[in-house]
N, C-alpha and C positions, 0 to 999 in steps of 0.2 A: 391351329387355334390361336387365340389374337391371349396377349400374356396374363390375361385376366379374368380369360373366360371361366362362366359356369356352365357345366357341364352335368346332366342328370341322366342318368340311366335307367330306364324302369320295365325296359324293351324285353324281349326275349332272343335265347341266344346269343352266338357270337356276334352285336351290331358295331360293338368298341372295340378298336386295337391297346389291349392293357397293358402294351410293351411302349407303344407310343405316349399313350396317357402317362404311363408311370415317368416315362423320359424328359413329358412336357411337364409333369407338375412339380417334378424336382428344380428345375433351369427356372420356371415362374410359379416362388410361391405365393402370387396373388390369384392365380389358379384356383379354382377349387374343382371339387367333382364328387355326386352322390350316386352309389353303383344298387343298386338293387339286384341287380344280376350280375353276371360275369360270366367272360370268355370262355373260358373252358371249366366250368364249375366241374366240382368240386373245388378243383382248383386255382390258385389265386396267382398272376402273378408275382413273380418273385422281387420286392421292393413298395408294390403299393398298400399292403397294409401297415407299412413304416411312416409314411406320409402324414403330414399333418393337415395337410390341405386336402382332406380327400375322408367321406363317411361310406363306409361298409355296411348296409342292412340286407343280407342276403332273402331274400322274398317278405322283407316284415309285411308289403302290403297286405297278404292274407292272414296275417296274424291277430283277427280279430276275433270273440268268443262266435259271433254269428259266424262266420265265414269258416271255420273248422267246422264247426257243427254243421253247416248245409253241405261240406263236403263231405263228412262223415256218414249224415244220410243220404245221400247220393251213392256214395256206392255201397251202403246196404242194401240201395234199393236197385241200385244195379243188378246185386247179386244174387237177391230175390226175386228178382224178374224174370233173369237167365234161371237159375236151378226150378223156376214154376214153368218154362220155357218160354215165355213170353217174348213177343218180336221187340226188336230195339225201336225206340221213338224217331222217328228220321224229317221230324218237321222242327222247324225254327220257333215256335210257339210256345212256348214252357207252360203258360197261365193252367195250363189243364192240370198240371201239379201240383196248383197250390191251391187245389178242391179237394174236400172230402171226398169225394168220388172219384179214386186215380184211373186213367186209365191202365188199364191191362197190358205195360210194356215195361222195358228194363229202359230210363228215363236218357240216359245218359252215355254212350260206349262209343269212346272215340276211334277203337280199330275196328268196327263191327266189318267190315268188308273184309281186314286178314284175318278176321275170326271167322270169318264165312255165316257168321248171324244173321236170321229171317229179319225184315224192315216191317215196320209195322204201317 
């Protein structure tokens, strides 16, 4: 990284080496770096939450009231799908959701294959 770079991470998974970053933002602090995720979450490297060049918001993106709530109904409605038995939704389309008229499936399940769940 050139000694002034910004750096933003908002990626998923390990994409950043947080032993490098932390090494490069010490040596240049016109550095900066914003982490939304990290390396091995939970946990953080050891030295980059010292930094001053450097923001920690571990997943704020979905930290919005809409955004908890459409995940919260989500997998209620997961949940209610599956214990009514209903096949999981296996099409790219969502629109049919946000009808009064839902269709008859569990809307959302991303292991349904190592769950061995019927596709709708």
């Amino acid at each position: 990284m050139k000694p002034n770079a910004l750096l933003v991470n908002a990626s998923r998974g390990p994409v950043v080496d947080e032993k490098a970053l932390t090494e490069h933002l010490s040596k240049h602090p016109d550095s900066r770096a914003g982490l939304d995720v990290f390396e091995n979450e939970p946990g953080l490297t050891p030295g980059l939450a010292e930094l001053d060049n450097v923001v920690l918001v571990p997943h704020i993106g979905s930290a919005t009231l809409w955004t908890r709530e459409a995940m919260g109904l989500l997998a209620a409605a997961n949940i209610a799908g599956i214990l009514m038995g209903y096949p999981v939704w296996n099409r790219s389309n969502m629109e049919p959701f946000l009808n009064a008229d839902l269709p008859k499936t569990a809307p959302s399940i991303m292991n349904t294959t190592e769950l061995n769940l019927p596709l709708y």
